[in-house]
C-alpha positions as CSV (number, residue, x, y, z in Angstrom):
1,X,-1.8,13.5,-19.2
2,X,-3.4,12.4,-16.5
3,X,-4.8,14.7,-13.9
4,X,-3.5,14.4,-10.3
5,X,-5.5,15.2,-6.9
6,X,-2.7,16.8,-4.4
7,X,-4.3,16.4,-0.9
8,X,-2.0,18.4,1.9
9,X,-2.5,20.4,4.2
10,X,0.3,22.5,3.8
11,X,-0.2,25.1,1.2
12,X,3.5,25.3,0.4
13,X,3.7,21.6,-0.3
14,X,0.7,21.6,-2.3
15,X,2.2,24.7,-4.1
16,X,5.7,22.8,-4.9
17,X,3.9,19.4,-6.0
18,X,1.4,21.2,-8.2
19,X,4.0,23.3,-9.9
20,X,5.9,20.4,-11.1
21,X,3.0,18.7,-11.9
22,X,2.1,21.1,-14.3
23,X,5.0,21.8,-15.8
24,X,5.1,18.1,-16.5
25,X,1.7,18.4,-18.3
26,X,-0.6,17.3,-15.7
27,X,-3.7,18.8,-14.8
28,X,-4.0,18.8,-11.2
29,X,-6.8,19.2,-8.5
30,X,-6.2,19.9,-4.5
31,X,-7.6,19.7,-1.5
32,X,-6.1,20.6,2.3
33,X,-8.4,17.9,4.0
34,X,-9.6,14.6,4.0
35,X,-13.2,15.7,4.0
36,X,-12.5,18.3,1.1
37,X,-10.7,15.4,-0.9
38,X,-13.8,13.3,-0.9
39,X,-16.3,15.8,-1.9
40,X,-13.8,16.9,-4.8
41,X,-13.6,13.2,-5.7
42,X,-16.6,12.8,-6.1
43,X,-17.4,15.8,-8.7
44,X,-14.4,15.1,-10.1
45,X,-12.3,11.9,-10.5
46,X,-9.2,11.9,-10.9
47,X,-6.3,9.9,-12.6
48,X,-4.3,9.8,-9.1
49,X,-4.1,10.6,-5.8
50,X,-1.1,12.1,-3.9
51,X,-2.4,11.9,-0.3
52,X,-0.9,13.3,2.9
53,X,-1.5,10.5,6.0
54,X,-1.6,13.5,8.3
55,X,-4.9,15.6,7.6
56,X,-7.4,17.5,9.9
57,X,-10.5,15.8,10.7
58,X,-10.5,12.8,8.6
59,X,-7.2,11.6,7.8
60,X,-5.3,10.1,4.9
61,X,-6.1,6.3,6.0
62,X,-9.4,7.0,6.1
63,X,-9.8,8.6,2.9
64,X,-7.5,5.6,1.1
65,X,-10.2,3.4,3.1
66,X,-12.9,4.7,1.5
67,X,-11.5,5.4,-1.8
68,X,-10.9,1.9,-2.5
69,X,-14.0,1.3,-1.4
70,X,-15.7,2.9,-4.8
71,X,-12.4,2.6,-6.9
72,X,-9.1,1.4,-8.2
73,X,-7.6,4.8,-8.6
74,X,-3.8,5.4,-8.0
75,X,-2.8,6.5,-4.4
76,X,0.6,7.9,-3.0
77,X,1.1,8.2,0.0
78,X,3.2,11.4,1.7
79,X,4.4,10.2,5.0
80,X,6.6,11.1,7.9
81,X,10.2,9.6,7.4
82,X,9.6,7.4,10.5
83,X,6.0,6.2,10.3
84,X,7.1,2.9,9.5
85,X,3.4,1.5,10.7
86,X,1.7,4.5,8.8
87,X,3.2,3.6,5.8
88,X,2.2,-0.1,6.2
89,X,-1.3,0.4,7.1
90,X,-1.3,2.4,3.8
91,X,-0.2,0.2,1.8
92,X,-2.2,-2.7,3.2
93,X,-5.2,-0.5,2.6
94,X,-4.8,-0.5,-1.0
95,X,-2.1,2.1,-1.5
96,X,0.3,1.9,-4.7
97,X,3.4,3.4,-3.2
98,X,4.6,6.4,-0.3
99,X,7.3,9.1,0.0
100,X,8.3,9.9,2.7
101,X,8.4,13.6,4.0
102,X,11.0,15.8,3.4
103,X,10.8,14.7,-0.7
104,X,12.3,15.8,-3.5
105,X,9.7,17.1,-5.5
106,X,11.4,15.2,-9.0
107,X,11.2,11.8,-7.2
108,X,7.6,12.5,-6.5
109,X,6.8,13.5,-10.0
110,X,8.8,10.1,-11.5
111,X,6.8,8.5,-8.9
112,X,3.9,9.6,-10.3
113,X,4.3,8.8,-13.3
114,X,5.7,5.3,-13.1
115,X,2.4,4.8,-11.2
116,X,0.0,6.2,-14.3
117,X,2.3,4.5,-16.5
118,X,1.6,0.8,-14.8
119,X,-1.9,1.8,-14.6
120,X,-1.9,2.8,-18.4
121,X,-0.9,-0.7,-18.9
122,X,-4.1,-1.8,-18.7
123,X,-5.6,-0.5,-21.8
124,X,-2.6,-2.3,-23.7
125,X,-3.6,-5.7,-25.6
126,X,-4.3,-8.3,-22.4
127,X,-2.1,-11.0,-21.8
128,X,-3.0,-14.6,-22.1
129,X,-5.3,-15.7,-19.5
130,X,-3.6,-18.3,-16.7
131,X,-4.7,-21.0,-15.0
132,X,-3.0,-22.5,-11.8
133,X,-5.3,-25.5,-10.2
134,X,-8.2,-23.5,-9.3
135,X,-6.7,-20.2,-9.8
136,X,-7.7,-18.4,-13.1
137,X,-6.3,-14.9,-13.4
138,X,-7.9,-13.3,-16.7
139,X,-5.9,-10.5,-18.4
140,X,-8.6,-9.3,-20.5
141,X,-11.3,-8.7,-17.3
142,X,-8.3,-8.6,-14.5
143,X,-10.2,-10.4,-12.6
144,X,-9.1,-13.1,-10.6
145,X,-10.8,-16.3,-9.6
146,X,-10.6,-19.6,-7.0
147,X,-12.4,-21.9,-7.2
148,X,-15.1,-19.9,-9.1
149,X,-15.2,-17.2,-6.6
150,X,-14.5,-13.7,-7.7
151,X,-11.1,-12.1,-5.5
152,X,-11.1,-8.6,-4.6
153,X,-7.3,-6.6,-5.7
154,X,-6.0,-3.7,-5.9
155,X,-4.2,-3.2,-9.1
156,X,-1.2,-3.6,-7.5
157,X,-2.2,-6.9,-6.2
158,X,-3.7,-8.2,-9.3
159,X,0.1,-6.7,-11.0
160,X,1.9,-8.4,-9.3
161,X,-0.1,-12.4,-8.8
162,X,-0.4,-12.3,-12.8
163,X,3.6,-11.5,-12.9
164,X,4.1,-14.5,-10.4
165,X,1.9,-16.7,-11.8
166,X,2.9,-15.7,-15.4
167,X,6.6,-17.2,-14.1
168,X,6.0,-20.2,-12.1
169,X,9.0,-21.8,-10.3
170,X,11.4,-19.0,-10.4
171,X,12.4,-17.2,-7.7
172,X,12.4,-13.2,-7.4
173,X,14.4,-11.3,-5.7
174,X,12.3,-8.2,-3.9
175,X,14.2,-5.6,-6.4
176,X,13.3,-7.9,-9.3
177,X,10.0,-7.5,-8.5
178,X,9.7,-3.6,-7.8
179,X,11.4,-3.4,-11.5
180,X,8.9,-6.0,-13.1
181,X,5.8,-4.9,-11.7
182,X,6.4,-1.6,-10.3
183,X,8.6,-0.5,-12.7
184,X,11.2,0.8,-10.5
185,X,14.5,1.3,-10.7
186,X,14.4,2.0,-7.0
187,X,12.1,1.6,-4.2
188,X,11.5,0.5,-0.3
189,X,11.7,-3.2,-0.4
190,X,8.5,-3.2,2.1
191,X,6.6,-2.5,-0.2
192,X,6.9,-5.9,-2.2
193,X,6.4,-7.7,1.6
194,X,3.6,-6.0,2.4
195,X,1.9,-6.7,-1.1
196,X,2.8,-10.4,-0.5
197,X,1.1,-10.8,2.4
198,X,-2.2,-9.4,1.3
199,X,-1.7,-11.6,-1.6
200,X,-1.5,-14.6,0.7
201,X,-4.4,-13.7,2.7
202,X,-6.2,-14.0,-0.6
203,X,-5.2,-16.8,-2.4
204,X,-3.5,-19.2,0.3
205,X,-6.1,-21.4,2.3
206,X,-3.7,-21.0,5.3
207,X,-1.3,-17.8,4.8
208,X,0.6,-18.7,7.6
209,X,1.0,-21.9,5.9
210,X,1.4,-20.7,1.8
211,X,1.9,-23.4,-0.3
212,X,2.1,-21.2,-3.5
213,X,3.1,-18.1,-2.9
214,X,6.6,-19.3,-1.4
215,X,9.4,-17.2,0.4
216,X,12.7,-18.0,-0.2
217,X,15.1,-17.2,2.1
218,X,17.8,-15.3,1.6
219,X,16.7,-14.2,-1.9
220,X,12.7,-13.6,-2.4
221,X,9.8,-15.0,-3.9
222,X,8.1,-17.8,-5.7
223,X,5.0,-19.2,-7.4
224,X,4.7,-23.3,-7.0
225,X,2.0,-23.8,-9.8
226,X,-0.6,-26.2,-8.5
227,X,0.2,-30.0,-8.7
C-alpha cells in the first residue's frame, strides 16, 4: 500500500486519519505544518498527500504550490465546510480532490484510495495514443502536445483531456465524468468545472472562446475533434 503524508495541525485529527490509515494498510508520515511537510517531503516522498489549507506559517496553498512544482504526487485537500474559494484555489493549483471539515474519517480513507487507485492506473498497459488536429495526447509518456509544444498537467488534467478526447462528440454529464475519471460514485460537481477550465486555458487558443472543449448546457461537456 501506498504510504500517505497527513499534514494537520491538530494532533487529534492527525491521530484519527492515521489510525484508519493504518488499519487500512497504509504506512503513513505526518507533519503539523507547512514548513515541517516540506522538509519531510523531501527525505521522504510519499505516495499522497492529505493536506490541511489552514497551517501555521506556511499554509496548505503554498505547500500544494510548491509541491507541484517538483511533482505529480496526490493531494487532498482538508478544508473548512464554507471555504468555497479555498477549495477552488486548491484545486486550480493542482489539487486531486478536498473534504471538507468536519469528515467522516471512512469517506476520507475511500477518498484516498480512489485517488491511489487512479494514480495506480498509470502503470497499467497505456492506451492508444490520440490525435485531434494538432493535439496528440500519448498514453504511453502522458504527455500531451499542440502543435509540437509540450503542455504542463496535473494527472488529473491529463485524466480527464485523454477521457474526452478518447470520446469525441459525446456529451458528459459532470457526474459521468467524476465516475469515468475520478472514479466516484459521489463527489462535488466543482470539481469537474474547475478541472475544465484549467483544461481550457491550456488547450483552447481563446478559453473564453473554446471551440473544443464545449459546454453544454443543461447537461455537461464535450470534445468537438478538430475539423
Amino acid at each position: 500500500m501506498a504510504c500517505v503524508m497527513v499534514v494537520d495541525d491538530d494532533p487529534t485529527v492527525r491521530e484519527v486519519v492515521l489510525s484508519y490509515l493504518r488499519a487500512h494498510g497504509h504506512d503513513t508520515l505526518e507533519a503539523d505544518t507547512g514548513e515541517a511537510a516540506l522538509r519531510l517531503f523531501g527525505e521522504r516522498p510519499a505516495g499522497l498527500v492529505v493536506l490541511d489549507l489552514m497551517l501555521p506559517g506556511v499554509d496548505g496553498l503554498e505547500v500544494c504550490r510548491t509541491l507541484r512544482e517538483t511533482s505529480d504526487v496526490p493531494v487532498i485537500m482538508l478544508t473548512a465546510l464554507g471555504a468555497e474559494a479555498d477549495r477552488v484555489m486548491g484545486l486550480e493549483l493542482g489539487a486531486d480532490d478536498y473534504v471538507a471539515k468536519p469528515f467522516s474519517p471512512r469517506e476520507l480513507v475511500l477518498r484516498i484510495d480512489s485517488v491511489l487507485r487512479r494514480a495506480g492506473e498509470r502503470a497499467e498497459p497505456a492506451p492508444a495514443r490520440l490525435e485531434d488536429g494538432d493535439l496528440v495526447v500519448d498514453g504511453a509518456r502522458r504527455v500531451v502536445t499542440a502543435d509540437g509544444t509540450e503542455l504542463t498537467l496535473t494527472m488529473r488534467e491529463f485524466d480527464l483531456l485523454e477521457f474526452l478526447v478518447g470520446h469525441p462528440g459525446r456529451a458528459y454529464t459532470r457526474e459521468e465524468l467524476l465516475s469515468e475519471v475520478w472514479g466516484w460514485s459521489f463527489g462535488d460537481h466543482s470539481t469537474v468545472t474547475v478541472h475544465v477550465r484549467r483544461l481550457r486555458e491550456k488547450v483552447e487558443p481563446d478559453p473564453t472562446r473554446p471551440t473544443r472543449l464545449m459546454t453544454v448546457w443543461g447537461v455537461g461537456y464535450r470534445w468537438d475533434p478538430a475539423p
